[in-house]
C-alpha positions as CSV (number, residue, x, y, z in Angstrom):
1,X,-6.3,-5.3,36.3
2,X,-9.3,-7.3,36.0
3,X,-8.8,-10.6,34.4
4,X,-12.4,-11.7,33.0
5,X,-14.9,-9.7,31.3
6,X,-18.7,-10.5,30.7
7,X,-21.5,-9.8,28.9
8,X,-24.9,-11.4,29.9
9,X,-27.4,-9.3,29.1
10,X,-28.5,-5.6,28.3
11,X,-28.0,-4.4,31.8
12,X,-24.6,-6.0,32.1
13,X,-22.5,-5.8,28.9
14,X,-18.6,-6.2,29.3
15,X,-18.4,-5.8,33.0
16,X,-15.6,-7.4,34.9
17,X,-16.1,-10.6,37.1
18,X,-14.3,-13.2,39.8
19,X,-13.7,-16.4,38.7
20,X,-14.7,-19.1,40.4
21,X,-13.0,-22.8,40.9
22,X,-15.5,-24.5,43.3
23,X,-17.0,-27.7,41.5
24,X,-16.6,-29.7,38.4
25,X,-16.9,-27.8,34.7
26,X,-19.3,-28.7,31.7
27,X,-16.7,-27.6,29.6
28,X,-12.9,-27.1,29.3
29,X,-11.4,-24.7,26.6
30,X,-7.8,-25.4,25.7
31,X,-5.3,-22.9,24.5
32,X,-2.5,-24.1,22.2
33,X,0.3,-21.2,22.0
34,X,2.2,-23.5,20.2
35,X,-0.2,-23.4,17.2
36,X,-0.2,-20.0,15.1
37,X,-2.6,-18.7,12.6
38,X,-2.7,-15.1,11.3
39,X,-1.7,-11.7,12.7
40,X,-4.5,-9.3,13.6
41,X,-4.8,-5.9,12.4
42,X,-7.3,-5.6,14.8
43,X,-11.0,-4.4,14.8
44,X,-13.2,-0.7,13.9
45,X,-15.3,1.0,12.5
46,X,-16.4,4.1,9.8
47,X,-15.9,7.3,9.9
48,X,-19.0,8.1,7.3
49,X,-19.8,11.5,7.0
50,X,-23.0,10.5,9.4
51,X,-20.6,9.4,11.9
52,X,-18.4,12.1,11.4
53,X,-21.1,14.7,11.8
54,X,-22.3,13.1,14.5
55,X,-19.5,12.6,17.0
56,X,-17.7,15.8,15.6
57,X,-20.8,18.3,15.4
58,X,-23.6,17.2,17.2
59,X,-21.9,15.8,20.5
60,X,-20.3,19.2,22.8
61,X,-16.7,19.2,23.7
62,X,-16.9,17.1,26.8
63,X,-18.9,14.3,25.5
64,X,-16.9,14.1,22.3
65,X,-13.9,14.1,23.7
66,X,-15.3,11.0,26.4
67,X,-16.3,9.0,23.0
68,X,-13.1,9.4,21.2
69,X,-10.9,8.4,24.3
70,X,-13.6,5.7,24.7
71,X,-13.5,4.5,20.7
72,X,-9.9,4.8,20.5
73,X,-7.6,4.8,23.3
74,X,-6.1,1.2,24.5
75,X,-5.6,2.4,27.8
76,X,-8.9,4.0,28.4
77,X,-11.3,2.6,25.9
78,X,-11.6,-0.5,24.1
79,X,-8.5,0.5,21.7
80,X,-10.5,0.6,18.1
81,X,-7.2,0.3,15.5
82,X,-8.9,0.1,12.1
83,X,-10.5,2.6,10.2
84,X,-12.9,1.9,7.0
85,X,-14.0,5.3,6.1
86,X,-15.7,6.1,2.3
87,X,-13.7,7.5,-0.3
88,X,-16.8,10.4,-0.9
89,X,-20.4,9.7,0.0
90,X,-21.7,6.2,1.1
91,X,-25.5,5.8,2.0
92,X,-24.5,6.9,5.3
93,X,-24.2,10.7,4.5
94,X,-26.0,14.0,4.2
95,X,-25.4,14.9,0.6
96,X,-24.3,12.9,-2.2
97,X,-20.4,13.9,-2.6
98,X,-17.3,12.6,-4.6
99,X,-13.8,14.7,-4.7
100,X,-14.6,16.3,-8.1
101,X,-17.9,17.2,-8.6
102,X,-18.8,18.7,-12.0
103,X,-21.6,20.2,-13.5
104,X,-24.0,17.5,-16.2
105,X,-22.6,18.0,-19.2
106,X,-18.9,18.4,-17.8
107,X,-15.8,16.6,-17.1
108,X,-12.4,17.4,-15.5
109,X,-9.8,14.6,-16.9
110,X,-7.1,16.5,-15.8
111,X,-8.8,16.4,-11.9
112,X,-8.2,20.4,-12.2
113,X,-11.0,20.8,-9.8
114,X,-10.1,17.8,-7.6
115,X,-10.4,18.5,-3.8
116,X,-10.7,16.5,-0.4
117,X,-12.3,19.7,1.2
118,X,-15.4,18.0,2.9
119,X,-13.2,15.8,4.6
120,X,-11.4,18.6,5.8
121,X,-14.3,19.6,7.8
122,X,-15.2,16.5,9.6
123,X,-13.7,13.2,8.8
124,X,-10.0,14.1,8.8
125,X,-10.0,15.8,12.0
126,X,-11.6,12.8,14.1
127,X,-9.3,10.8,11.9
128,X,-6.0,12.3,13.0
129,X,-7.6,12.5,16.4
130,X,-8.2,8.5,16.5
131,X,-4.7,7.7,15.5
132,X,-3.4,10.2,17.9
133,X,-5.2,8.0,20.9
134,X,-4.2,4.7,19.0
135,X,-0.3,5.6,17.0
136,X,-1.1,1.9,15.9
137,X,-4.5,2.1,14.3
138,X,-4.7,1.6,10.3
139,X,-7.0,3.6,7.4
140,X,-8.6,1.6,4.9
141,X,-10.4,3.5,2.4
142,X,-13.1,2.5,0.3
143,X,-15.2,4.3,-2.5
144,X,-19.0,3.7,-3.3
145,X,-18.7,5.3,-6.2
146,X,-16.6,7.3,-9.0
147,X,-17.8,10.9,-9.9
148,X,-20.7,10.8,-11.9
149,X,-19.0,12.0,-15.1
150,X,-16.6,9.1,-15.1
151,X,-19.3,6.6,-15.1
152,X,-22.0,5.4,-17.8
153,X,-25.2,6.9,-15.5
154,X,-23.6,10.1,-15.3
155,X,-24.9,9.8,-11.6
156,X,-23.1,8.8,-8.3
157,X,-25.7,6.4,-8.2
158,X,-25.9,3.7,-10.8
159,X,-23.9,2.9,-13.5
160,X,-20.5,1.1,-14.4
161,X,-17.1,3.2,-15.0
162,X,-16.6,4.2,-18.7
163,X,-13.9,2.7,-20.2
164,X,-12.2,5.7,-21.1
165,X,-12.1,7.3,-17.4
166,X,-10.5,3.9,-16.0
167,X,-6.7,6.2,-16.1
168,X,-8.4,9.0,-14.6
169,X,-9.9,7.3,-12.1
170,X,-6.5,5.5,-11.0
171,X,-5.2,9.3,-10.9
172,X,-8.3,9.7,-8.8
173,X,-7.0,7.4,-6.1
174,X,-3.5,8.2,-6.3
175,X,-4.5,12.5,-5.4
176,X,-6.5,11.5,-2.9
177,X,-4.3,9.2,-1.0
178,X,-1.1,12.2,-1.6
179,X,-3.9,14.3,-0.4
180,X,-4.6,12.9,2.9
181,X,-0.9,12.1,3.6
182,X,-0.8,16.2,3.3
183,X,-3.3,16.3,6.0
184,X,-0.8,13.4,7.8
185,X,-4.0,10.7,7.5
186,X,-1.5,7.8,5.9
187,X,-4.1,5.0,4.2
188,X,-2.8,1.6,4.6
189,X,-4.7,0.6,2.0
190,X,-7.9,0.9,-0.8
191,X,-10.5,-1.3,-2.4
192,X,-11.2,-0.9,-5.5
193,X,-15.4,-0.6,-5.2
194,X,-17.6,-1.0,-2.6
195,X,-19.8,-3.9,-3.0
196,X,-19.0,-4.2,-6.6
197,X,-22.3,-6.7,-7.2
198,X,-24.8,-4.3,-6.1
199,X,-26.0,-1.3,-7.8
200,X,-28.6,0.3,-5.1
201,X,-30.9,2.6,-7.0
202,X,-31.1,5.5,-3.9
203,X,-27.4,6.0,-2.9
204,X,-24.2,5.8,-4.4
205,X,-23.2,2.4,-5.9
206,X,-21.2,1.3,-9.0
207,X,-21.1,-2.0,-10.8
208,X,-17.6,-3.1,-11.2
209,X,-17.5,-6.9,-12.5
210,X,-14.8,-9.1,-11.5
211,X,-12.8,-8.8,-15.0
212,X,-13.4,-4.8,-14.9
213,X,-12.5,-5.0,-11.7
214,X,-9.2,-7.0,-12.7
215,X,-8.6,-4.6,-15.7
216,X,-9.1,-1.5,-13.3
217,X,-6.4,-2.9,-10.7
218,X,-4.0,-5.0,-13.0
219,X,-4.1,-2.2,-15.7
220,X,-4.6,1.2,-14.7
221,X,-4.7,1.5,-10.6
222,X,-1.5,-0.8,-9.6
223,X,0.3,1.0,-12.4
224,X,-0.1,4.3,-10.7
225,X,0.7,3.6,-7.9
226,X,3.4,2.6,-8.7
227,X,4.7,5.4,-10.5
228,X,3.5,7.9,-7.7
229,X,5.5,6.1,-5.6
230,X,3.4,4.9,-3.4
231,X,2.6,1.4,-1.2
232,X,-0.8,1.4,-0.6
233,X,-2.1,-1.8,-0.5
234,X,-5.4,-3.3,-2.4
235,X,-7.6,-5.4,-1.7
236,X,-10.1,-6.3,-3.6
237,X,-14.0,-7.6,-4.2
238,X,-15.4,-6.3,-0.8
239,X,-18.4,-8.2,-0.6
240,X,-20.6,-10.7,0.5
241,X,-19.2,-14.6,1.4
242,X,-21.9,-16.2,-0.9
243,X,-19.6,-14.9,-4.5
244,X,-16.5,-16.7,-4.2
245,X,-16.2,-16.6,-7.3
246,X,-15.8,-13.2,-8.0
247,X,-12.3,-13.3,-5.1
248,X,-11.4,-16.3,-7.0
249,X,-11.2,-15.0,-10.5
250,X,-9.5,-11.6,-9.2
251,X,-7.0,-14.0,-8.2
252,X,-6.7,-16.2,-11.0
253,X,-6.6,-13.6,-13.4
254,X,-4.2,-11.0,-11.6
255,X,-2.6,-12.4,-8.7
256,X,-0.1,-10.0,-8.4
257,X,-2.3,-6.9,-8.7
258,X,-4.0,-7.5,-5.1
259,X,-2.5,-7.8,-1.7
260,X,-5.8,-9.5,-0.6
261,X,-9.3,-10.0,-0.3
262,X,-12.2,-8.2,1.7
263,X,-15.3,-9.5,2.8
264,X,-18.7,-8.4,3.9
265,X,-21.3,-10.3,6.2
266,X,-24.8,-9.8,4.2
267,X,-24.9,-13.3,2.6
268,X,-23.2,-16.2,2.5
269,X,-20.6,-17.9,5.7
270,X,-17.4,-17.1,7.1
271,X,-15.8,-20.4,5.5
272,X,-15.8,-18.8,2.6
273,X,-12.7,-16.8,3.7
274,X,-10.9,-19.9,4.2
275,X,-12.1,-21.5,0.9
276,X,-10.4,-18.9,-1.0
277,X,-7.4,-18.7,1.2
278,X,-6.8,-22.2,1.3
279,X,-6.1,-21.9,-3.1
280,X,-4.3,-18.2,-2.4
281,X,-2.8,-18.8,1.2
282,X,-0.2,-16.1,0.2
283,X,-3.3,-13.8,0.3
284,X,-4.5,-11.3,3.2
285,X,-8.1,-11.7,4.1
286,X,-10.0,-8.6,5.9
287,X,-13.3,-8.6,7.3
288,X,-14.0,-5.0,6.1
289,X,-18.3,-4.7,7.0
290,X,-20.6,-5.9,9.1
291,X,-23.2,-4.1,10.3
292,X,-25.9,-4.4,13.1
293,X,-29.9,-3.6,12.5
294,X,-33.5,-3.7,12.9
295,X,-33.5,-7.0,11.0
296,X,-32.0,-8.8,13.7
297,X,-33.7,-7.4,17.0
298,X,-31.5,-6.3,20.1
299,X,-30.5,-7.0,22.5
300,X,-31.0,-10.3,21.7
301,X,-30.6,-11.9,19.1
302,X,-28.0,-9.4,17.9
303,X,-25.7,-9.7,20.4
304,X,-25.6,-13.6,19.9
305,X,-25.0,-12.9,16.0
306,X,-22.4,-10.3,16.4
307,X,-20.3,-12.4,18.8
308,X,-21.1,-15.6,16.5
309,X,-19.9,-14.1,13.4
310,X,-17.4,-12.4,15.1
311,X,-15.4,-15.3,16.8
312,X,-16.0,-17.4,13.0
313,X,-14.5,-14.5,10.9
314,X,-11.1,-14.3,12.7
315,X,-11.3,-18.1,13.1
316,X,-11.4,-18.4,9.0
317,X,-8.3,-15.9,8.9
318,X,-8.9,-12.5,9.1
319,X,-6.9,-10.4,9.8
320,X,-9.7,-7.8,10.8
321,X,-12.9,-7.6,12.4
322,X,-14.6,-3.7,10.7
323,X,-18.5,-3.4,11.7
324,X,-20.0,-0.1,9.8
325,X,-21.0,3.2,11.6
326,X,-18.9,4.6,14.5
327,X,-22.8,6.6,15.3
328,X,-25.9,7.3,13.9
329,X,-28.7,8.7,15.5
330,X,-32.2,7.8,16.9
331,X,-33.8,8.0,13.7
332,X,-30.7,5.3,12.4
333,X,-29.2,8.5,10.2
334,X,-27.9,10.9,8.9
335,X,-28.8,9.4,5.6
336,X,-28.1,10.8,1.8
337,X,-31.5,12.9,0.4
338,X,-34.1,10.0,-1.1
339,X,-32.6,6.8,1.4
340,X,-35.6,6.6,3.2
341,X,-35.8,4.6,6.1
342,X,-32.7,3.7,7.6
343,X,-32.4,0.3,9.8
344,X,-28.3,0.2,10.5
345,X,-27.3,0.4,13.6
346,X,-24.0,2.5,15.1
347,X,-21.5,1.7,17.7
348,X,-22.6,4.6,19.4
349,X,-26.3,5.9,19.2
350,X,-26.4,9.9,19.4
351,X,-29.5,11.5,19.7
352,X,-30.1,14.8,17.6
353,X,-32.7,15.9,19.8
354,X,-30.7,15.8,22.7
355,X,-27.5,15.9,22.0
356,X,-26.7,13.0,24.4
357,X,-25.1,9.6,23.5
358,X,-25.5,6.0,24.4
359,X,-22.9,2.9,23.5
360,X,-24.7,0.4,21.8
361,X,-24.1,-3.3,21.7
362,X,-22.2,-3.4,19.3
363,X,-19.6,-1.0,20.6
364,X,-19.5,-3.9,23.5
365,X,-19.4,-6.8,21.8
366,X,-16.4,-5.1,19.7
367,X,-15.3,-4.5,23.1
368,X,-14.5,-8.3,23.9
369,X,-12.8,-8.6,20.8
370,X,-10.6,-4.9,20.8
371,X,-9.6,-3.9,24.1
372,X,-7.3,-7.2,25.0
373,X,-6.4,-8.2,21.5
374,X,-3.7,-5.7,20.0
375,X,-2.1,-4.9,16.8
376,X,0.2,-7.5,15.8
377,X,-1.4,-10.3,18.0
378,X,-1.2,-14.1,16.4
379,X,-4.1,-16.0,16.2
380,X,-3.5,-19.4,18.4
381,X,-5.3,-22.9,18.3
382,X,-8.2,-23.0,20.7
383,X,-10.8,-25.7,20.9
384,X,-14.2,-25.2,20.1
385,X,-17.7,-27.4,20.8
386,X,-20.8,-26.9,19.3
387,X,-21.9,-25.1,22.2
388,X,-19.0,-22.9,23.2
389,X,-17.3,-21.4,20.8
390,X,-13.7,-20.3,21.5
391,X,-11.0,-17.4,20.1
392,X,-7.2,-17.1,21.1
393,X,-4.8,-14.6,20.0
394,X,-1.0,-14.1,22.0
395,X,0.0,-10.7,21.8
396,X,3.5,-9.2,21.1
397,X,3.6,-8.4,25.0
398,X,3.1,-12.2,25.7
399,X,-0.1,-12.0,27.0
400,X,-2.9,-14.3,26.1
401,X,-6.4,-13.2,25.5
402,X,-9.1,-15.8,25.0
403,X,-12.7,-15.0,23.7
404,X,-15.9,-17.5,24.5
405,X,-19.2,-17.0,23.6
406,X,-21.9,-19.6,24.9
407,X,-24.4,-20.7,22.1
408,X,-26.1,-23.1,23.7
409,X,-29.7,-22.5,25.5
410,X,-28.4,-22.7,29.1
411,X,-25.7,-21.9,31.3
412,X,-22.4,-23.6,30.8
413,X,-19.5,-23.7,33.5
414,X,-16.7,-23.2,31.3
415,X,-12.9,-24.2,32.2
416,X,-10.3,-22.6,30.2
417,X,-6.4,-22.7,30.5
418,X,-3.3,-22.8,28.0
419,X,-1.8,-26.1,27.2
420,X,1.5,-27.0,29.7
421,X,1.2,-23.7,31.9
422,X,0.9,-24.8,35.3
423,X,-1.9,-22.3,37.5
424,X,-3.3,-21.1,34.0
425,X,-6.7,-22.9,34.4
426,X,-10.0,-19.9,34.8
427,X,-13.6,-21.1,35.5
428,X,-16.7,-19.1,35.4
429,X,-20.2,-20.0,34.5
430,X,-21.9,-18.2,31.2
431,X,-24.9,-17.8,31.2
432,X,-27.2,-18.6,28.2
433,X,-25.6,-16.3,24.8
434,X,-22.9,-14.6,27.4
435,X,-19.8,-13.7,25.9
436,X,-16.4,-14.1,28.1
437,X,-13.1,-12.4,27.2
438,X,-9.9,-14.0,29.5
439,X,-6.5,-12.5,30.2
440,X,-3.1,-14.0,30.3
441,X,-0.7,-12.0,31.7
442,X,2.2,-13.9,30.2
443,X,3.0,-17.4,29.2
444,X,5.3,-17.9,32.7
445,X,3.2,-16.3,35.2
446,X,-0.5,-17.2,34.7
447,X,-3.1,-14.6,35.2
448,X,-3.2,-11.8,35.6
């Protein structure tokens, strides 16, 4: 098996290399096993109804079957093993959708009319699929928003939940997480909102302040679960670094009511993670959306930003590293009815038109991270310099997988090796915003 991947460029994006150990290095990277962070969940994507429709309908059997196996399976893909999929319609969907749907005027308490049938058609399958090629991967589910006639707009879009349809709503959760178990999709665990700060006016969205938020989970959700018997975990806020805040007070005010916190990448700096861990170290953090875009032009600088970001997020704790769209298409869609123009970027780009698909670089910067670092895997100490910056996890198989990304203008020669393992030292030279992944085979025998 090949030892070192690279990316360097748009024409060469995670492709194995040789070593080299001829001449002195610029910089030396060392590996501290002995030092141990987190575990890793590990890294993924979202199964919107865009992506679902994409990969599931628009792709033909041969090609879909190549992009699962290349999404999903450790052996012969890059091993995806997290899930973030929307409980009912995100922005990223053809119509707008929740699980009970009810005419204006009406309301269904009792959740008589409750049904995960559009799932049925698209998102469960490739679900069940995925965990078939990965046993190991994890759902997290997420909604955008409640049924409109739970909420104050009456609308999936806008609006706050009522306070009378907080118990409904935990009922809500609690069919459709026995739902999908029915279908054998088990969900690890739920947020309660989805970007509970913003309230877009063109697609689903539902403001949910951090003390309705903490009544919600403390009150009504945890409650329910409770009694239904079931696990599921919750994490909550779901946002941006820049409100710590809003993670803090959840906290505060019901710290046993959430089994974490998940963040988003749109404002604000990874060290927020570790700001909030370091008062609630007992607390999970996940990394649960980042998405690549227009706004930041590819190749580069994305790829630069994605690896950045990417290294500093697990580096501040996380347990998870989640972009957003497993596809969209060339025109950045599907999108729900009155978006208008789309800027996000998938993992895979499939064209419509065509039918044909190309893997973006974000499905190969994920790469670096997902394909060498498992389920289960331990964060290590690795050094860092303001110009290389460095990522270490040890797997359960005791293999060692190091992640480097050069930030620095030029090309660096780069030593790495683990501290005290004779024959563990690797050199290679990065170029200028290349990204290197490294392979340990085992603690005793070096390389591999």
């Amino acid at each position: 098996m090949n030892t070192m991947y690279m990316t360097d460029g748009p024409e060469h994006m995670f492709t194995p290399i040789e070593g080299d150990t001829a001449g002195t290095v610029d910089v030396t990277i060392t590996i501290d096993p002995g030092h141990r962070h987190q575990s890793i969940d590990g890294f993924g994507a979202s199964f919107t109804d865009a992506s679902a429709h994409l990969i599931g309908q628009v792709l033909d059997d041969e090609d879909r079957t190549y992009a699962m196996s290349k999404l999903f399976d450790p052996a012969l893909g890059i091993g995806l093993s997290l899930l973030r999929n929307p409980m009912g319609a995100s922005d990223y969907a053809r119509t707008i959708y929740s699980y009970d749907d009810m005419p204006n005027g009406y309301e269904d308490m009792e959740l008589e009319h409750f049904s995960i049938y559009h799932d049925e058609n698209g998102i469960i399958p490739l679900t069940k699929w995925a965990m078939e090629l990965n046993p190991q991967l994890k759902l997290i589910a997420s909604p955008w928003s409640a049924p409109g006639w739970m909420k104050t707009s009456g609308s999936m879009i806008g609006g706050e939940l009522k306070e009378d349809r907080y118990e409904v709503y935990a009922r809500y959760f609690v069919r459709f997480l026995q739902a999908y178990a029915e279908q054998g999709v088990p969900v690890f665990a739920v947020t309660p909102q989805n970007e509970p700060l913003f309230v877009p006016g063109h697609y689903p969205g539902m403001l949910m302040p951090a003390d309705r938020e903490v009544r919600f989970v403390r009150d009504f959700l945890r409650p329910t679960l409770r009694k239904a018997g079931l696990d599921t975990r919750v994490f909550g806020y779901d946002h941006n670094w820049d409100r710590i805040d809003y993670p803090l007070n959840l906290l505060d005010d019901a710290f046993d009511a959430f089994d974490g916190i998940a963040w988003h990448w749109y404002g604000g700096r990874p060290v927020s993670q570790s700001r909030v861990a370091a008062i609630f170290p007992d607390k999970d953090v996940y990394f649960t959306e980042g998405s690549g875009g227009e706004w930041i032009p590819e190749f580069e600088p994305a790829f630069s930003n994605l690896m950045r970001t990417g290294i500093d997020i697990l580096r501040n704790g996380s347990k998870s590293f989640i972009l957003w769209n497993l596809a969209l298409d060339e025109h950045n869609g599907p999108v729900v009815p009155g978006f208008g123009r789309s800027t996000c970027r998938g993992l895979l780009r499939v064209n419509q038109a065509d039918r044909t698909v190309e893997y973006t670089l974000d499905y190969y910067g994920l790469a670096h991270f997902s394909k060498f670092i498992r389920p289960n895997a331990v964060r290590i100490d690795s050094d860092q310099t303001a110009g290389v910056r460095s990522l270490a996890c040890r797997n359960t198989d005791g293999s060692t997988v190091a992640v480097l990304f050069n930030d620095t203008d030029h090309a660096v020669r780069v030593g790495v090796e683990m501290r005290g393992v004779d024959g563990s030292s690797r050199t290679a030279t990065m170029p200028t915003r290349a990204a290197l992944t490294v392979v340990w085979n085992d603690e005793n025998n070096g390389m591999r």
